[in-house]
DSSP file (Angstrom, degrees, kcal/mol; ACC not computed):
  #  RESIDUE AA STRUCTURE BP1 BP2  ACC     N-H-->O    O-->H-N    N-H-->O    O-->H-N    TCO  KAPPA ALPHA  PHI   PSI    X-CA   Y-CA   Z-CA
    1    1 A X              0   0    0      0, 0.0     2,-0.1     0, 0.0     3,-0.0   0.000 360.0 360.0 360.0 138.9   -2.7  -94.3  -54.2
    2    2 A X     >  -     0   0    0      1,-0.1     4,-5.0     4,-0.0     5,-0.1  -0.434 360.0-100.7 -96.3 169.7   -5.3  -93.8  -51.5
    3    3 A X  H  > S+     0   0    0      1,-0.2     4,-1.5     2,-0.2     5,-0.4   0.954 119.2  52.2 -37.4 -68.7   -7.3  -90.5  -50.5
    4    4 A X  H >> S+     0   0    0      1,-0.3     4,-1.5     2,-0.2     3,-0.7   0.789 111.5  35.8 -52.5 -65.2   -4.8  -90.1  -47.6
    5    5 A X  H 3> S+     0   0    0      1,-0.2     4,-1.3     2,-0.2    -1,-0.3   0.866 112.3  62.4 -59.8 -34.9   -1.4  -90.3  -49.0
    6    6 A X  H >X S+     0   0    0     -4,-5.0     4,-1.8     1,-0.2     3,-0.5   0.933 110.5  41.5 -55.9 -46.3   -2.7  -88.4  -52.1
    7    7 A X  H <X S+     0   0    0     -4,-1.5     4,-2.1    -3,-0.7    -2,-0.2   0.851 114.8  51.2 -49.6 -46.0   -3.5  -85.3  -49.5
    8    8 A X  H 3< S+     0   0    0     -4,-1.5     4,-0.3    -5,-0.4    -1,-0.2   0.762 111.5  43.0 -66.5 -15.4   -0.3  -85.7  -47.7
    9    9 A X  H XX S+     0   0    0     -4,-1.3     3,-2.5    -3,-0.5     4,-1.4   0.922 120.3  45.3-106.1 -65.4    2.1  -85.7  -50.9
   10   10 A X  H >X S+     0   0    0     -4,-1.8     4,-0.9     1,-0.3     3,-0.6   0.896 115.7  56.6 -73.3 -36.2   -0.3  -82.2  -52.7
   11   11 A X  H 3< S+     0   0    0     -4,-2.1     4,-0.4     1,-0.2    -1,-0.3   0.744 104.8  38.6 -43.2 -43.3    0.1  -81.1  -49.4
   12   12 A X  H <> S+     0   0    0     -3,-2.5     4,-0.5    -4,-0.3    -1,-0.2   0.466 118.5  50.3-101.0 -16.6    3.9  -81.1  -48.8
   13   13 A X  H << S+     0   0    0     -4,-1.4     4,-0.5    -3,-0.6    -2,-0.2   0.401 106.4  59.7 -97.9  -1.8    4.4  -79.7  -52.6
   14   14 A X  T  X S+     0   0    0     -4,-0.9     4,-0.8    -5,-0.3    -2,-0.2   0.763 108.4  38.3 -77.6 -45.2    1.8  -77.3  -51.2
   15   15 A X  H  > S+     0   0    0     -4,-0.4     4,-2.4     1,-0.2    -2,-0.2   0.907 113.5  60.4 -78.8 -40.7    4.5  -76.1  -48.1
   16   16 A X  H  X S+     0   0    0     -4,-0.5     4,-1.8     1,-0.3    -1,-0.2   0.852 109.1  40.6 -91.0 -24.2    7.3  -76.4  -50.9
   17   17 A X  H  > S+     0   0    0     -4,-0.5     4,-1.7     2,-0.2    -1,-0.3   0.852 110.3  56.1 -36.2 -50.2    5.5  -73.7  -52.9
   18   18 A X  H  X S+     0   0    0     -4,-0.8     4,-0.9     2,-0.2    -2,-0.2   0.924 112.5  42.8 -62.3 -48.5    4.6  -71.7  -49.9
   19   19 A X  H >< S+     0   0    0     -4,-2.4     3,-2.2     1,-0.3     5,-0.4   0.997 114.7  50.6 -92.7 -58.6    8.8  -71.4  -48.9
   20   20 A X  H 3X S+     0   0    0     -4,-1.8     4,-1.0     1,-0.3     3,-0.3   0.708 109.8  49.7 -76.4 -12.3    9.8  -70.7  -52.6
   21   21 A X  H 3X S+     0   0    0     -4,-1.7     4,-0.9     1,-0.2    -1,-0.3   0.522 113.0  45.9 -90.1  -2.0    7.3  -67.9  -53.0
   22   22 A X  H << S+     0   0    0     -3,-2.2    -2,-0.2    -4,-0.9    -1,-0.2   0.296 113.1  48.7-125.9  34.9    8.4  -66.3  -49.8
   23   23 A X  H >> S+     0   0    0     -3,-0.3     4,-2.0    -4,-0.2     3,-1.8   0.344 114.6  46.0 -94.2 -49.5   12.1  -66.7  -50.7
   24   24 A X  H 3< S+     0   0    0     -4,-1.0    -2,-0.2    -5,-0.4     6,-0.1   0.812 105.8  62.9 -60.4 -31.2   11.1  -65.2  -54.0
   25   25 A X  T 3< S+     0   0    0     -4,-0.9    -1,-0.2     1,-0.3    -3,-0.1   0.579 110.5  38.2 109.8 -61.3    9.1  -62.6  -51.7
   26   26 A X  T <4 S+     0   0    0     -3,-1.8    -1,-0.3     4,-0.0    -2,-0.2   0.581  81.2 113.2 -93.4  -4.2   12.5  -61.4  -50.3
   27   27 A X     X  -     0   0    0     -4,-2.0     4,-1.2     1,-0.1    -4,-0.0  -0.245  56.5-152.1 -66.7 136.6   14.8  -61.6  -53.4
   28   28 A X  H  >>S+     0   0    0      2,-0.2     4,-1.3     1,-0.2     5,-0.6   0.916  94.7  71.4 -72.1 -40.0   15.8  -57.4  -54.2
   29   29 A X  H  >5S+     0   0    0      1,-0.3     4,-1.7     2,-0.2    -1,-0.2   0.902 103.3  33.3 -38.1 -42.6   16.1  -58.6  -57.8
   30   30 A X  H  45S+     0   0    0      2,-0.2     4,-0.4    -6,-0.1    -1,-0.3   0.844 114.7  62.6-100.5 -21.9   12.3  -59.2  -58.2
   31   31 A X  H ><5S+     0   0    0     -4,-1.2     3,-0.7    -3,-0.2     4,-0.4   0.980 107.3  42.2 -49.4 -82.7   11.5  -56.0  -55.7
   32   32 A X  H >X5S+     0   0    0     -4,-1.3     4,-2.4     1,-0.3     3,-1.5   0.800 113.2  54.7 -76.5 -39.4   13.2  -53.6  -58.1
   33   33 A X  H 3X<S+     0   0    0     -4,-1.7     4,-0.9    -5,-0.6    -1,-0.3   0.820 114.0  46.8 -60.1 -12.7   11.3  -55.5  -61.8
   34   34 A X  H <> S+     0   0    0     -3,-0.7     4,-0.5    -4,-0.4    -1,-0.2   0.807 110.9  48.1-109.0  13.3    8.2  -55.0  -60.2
   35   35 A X  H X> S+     0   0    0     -3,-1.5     4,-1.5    -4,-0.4     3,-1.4   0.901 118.1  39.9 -86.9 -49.5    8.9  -51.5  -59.3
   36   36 A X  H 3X S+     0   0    0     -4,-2.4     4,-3.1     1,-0.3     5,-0.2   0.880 110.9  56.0 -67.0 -54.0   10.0  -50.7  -62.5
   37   37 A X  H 3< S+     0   0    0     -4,-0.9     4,-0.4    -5,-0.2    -1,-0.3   0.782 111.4  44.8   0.7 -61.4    7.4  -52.6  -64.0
   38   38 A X  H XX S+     0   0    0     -3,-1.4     3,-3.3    -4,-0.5     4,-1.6   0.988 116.3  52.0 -76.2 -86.1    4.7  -50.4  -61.8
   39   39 A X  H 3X S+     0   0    0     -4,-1.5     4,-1.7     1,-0.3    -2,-0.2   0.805 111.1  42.0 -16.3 -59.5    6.7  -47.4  -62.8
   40   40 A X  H 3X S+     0   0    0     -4,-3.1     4,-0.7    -5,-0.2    -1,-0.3   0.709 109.8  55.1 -75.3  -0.8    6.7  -48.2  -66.6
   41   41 A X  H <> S+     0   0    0     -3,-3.3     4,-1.7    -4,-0.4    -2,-0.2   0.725 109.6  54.4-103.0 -34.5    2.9  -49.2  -66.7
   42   42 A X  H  < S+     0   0    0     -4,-1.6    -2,-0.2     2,-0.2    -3,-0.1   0.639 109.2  42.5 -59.0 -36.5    2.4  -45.5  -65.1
   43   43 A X  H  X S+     0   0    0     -4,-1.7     4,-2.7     2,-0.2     6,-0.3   0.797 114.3  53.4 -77.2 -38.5    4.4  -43.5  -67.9
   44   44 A X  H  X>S+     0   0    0     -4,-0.7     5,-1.1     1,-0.3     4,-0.7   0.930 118.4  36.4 -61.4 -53.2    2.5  -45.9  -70.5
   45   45 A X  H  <5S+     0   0    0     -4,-1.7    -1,-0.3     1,-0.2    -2,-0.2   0.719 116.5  58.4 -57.7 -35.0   -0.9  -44.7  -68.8
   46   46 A X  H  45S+     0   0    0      1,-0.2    -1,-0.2    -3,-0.2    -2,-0.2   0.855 116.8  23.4 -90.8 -29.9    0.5  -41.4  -68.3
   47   47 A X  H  <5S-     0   0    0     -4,-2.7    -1,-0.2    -3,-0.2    -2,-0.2   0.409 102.8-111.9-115.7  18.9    1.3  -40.4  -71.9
   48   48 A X  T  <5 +     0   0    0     -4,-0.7     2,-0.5    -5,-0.2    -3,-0.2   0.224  68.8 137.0  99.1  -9.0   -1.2  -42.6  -73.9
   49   49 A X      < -     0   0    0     -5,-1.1    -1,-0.2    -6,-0.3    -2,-0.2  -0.688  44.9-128.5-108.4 123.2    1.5  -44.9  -75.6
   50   50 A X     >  -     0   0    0     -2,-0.5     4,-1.9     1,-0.1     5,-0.4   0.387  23.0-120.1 -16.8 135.3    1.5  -48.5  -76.1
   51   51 A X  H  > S+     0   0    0      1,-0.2     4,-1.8     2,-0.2     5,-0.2   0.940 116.1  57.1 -59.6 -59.7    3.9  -51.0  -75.3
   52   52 A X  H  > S+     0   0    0      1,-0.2     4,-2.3     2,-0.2     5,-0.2   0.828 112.1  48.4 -16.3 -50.3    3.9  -51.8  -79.5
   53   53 A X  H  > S+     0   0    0      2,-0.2     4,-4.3     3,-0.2    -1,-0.2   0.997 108.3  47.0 -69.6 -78.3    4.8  -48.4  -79.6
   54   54 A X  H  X S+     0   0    0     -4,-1.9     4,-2.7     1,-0.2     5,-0.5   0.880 116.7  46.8 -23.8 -63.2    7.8  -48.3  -76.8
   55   55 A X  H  X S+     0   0    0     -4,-1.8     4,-2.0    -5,-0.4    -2,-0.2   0.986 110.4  51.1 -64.2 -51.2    9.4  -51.4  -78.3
   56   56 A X  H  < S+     0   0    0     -4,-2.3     4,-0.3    -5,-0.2    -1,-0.2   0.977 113.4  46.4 -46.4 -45.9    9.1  -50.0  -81.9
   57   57 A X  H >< S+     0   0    0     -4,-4.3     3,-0.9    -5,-0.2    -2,-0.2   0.865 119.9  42.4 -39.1 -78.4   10.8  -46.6  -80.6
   58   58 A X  H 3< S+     0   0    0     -4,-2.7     2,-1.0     1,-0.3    -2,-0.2   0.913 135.1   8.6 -46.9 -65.6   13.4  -48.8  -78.9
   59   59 A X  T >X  -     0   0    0     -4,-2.0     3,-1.8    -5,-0.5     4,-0.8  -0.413  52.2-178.8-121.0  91.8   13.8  -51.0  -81.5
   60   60 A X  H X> S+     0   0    0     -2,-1.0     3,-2.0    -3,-0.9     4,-1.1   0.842  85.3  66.9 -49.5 -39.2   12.5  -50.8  -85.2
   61   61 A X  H >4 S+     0   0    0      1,-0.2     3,-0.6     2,-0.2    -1,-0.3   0.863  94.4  57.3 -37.5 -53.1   14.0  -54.1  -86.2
   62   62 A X  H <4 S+     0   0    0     -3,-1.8    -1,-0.2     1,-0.2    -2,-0.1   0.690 111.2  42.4 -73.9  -6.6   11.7  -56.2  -83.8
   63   63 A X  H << S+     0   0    0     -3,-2.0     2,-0.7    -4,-0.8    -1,-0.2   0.867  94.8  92.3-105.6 -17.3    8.4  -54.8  -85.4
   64   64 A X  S << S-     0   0    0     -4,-1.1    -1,-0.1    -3,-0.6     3,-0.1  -0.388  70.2-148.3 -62.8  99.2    9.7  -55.1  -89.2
   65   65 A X        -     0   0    0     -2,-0.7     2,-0.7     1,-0.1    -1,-0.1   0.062  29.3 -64.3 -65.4 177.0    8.7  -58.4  -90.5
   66   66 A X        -     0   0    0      1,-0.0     3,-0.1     3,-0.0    -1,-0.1  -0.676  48.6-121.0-105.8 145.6   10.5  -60.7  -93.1
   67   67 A X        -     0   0    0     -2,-0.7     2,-0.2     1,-0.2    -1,-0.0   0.111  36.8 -91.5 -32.1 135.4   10.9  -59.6  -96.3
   68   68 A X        -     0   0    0      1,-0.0     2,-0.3     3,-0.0    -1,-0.2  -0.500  48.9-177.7 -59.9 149.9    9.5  -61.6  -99.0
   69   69 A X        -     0   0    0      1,-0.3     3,-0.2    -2,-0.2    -1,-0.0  -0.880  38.6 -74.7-161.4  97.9   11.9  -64.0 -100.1
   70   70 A X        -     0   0    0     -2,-0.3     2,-0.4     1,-0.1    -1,-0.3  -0.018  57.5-110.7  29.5-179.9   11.6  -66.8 -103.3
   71   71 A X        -     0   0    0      1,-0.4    -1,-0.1    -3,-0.1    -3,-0.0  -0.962  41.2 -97.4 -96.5 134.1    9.5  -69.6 -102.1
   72   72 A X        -     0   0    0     -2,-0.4     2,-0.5    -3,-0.2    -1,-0.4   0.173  33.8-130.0 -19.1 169.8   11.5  -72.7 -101.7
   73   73 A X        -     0   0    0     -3,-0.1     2,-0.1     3,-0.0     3,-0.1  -0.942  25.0-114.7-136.7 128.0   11.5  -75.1 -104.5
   74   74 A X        -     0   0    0     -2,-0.5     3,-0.0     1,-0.1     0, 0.0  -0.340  34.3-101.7 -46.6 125.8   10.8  -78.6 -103.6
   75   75 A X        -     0   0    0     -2,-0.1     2,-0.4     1,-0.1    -1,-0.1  -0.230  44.7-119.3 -42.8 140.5   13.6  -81.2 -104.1
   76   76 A X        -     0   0    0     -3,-0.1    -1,-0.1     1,-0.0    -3,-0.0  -0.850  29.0-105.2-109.6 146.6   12.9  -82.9 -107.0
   77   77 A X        -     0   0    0     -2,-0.4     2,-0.9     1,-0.1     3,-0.1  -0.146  24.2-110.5 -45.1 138.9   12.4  -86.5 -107.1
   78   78 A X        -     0   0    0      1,-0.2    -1,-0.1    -3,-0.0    -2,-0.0  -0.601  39.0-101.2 -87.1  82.1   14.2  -88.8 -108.0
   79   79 A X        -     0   0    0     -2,-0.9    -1,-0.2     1,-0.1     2,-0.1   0.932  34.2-126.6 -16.4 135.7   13.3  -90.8 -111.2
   80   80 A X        -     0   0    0     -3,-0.1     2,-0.3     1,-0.0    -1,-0.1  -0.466  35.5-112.0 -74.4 158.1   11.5  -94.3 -110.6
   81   81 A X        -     0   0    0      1,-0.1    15,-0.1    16,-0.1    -1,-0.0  -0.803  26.8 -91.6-106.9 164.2   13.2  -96.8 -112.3
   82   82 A X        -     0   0    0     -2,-0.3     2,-0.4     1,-0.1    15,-0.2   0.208  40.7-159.1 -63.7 168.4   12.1  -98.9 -115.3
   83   83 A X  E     -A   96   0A   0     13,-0.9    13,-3.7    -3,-0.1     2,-0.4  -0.875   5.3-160.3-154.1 117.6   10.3 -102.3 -114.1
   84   84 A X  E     -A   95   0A   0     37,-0.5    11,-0.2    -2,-0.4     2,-0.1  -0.700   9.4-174.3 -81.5  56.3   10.3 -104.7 -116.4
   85   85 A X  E     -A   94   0A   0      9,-0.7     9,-1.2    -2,-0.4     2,-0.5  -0.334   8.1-164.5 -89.5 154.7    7.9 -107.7 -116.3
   86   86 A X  E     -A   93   0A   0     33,-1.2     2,-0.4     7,-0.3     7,-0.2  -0.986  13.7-149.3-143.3 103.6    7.5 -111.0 -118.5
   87   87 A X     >  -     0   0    0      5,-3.5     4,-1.8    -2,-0.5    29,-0.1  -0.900   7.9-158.7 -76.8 118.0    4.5 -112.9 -118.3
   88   88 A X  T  4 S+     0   0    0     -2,-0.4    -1,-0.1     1,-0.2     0, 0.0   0.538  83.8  63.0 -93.8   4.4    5.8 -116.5 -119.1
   89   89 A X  T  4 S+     0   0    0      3,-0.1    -1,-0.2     1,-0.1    -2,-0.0   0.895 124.8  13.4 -89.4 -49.1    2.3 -118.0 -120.2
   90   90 A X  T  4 S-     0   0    0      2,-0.1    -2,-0.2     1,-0.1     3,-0.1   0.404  92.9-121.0-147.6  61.3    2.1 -115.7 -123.0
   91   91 A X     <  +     0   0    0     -4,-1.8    -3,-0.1     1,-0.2    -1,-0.1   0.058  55.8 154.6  86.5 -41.3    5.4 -114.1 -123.6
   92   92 A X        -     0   0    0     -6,-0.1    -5,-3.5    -2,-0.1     2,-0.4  -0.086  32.8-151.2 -57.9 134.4    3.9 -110.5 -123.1
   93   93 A X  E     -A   86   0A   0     -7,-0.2     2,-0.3    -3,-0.1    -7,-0.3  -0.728  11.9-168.1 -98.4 145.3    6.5 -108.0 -122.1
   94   94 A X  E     -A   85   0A   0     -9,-1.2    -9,-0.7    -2,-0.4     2,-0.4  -0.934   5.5-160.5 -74.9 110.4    5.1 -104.8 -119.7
   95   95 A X  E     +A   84   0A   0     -2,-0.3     2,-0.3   -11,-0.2   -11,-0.2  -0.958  19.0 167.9 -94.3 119.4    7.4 -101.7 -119.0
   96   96 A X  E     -A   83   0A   0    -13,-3.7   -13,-0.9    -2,-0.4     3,-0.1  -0.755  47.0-168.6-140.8-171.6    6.7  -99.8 -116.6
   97   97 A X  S    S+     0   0    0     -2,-0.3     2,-0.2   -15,-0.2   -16,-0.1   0.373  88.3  30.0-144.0  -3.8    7.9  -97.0 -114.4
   98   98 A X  S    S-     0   0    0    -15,-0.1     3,-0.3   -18,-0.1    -1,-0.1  -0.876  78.0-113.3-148.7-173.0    4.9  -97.5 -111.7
   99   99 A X  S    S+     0   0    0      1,-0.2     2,-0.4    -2,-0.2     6,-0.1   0.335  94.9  88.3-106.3  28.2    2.6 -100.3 -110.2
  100  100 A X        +     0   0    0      4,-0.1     2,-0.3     5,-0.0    -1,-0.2  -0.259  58.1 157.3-118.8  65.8   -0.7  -98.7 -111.8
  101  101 A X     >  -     0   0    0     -2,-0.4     4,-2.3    -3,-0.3     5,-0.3  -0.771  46.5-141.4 -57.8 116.7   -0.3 -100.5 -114.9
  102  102 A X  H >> S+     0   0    0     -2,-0.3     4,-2.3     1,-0.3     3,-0.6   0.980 109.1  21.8 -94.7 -72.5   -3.5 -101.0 -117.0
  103  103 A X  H 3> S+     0   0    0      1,-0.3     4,-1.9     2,-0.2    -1,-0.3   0.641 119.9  65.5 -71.0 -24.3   -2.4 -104.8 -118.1
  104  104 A X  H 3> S+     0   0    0      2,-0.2     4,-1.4     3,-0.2     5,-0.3   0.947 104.8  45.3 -71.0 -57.3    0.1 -105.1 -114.8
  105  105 A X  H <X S+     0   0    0     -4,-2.3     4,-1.3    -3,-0.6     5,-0.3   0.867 105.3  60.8 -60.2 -46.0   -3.0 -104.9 -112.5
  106  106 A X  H >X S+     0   0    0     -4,-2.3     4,-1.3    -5,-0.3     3,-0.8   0.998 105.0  53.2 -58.1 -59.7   -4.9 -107.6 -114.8
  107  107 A X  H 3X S+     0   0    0     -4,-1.9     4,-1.5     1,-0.2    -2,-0.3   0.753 107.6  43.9 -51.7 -23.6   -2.2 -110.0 -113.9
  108  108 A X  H 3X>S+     0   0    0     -4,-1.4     5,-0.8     3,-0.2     4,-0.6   0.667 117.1  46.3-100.9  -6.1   -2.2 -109.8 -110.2
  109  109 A X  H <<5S+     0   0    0     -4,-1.3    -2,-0.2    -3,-0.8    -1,-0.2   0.709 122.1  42.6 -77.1 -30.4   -5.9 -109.9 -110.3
  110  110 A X  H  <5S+     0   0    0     -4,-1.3    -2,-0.2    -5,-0.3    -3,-0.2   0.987 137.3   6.7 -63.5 -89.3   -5.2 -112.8 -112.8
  111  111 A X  H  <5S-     0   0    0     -4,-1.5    -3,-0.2     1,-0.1     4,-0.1   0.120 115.2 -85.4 -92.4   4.6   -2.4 -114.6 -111.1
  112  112 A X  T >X5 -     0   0    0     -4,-0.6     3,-2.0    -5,-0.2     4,-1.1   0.787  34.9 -99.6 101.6 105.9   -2.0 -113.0 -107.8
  113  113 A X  H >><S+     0   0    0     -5,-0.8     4,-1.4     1,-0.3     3,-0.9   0.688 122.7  50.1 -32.8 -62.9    0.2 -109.6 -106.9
  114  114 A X  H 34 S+     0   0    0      1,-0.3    -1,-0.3     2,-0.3     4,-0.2   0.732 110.5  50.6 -73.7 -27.3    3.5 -112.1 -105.4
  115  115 A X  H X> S+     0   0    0     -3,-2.0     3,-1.4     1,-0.2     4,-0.8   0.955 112.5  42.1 -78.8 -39.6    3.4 -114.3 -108.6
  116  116 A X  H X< S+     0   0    0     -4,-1.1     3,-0.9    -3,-0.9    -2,-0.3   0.811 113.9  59.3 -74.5 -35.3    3.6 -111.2 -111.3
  117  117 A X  T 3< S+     0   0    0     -4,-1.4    -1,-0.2    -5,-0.3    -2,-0.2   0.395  93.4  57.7 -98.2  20.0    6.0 -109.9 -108.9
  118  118 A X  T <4 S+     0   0    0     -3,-1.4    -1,-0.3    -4,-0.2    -2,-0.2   0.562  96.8  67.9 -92.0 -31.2    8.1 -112.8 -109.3
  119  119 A X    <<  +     0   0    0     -3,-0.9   -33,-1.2    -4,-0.8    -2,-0.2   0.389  68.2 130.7 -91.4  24.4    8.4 -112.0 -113.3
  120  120 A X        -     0   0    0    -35,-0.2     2,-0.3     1,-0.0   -35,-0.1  -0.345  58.5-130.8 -56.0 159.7   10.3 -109.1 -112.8
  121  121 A X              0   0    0    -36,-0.1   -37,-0.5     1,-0.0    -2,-0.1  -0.958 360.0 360.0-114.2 135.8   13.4 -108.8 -114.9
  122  122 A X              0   0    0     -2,-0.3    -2,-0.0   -39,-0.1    -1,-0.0   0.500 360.0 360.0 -66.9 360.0   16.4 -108.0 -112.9
């Protein structure tokens, strides 16, 4: 986008800014929060007390944190299942329930991970 169209477009979102803050400008709705606003910032000043304070008056619930409460307990896993391998050069059986098998890992270093994982037993 070149210099010039980039100015004309920030420009025109520039104007549409301009006209929704001086609608907002006239709204009574936002006259009377920022009086009351100016007004409540005046009592705060005027008798020493915090907003923290005001909302706790007004509402104790909102400053009252939560309660301690159990800690979750983690789902528990669900059991791996047995894996059963056969080496068919010599006969040796492996059971195992993961792949960090002392003797599992010597065969696929041996013979190659995809060939030991061809002598699974169904």
């Amino acid at each position: 986008m070149s210099r010039l169209v980039e100015f004309r477009h920030l420009e025109k979102q520039l104007a549409a800014q301009l006209a929704e803050l001086e609608a907002m400008k006239n709204d009574e709705g936002l006259k009377r929060e920022i009086v009351f606003e100016q007004k409540l910032r005046a009592l705060l000043v005027e008798y020493g007390v915090g907003l923290r304070q005001v909302i706790e008056l007004l509402d104790p619930k909102a400053g009252v944190t939560r309660t301690v409460t159990e800690p979750k307990q983690k789902p528990e896993r669900k059991p791996r299942a047995l894996k059963v391998y056969l080496n068919p050069h010599s006969g040796e059986v492996v059971e195992t329930k993961g792949g960090n098998h002392k003797t599992l890992k010597l065969w696929k270093s041996q013979y190659g991970a995809s060939t030991v994982e061809s002598w699974l037993k169904p």
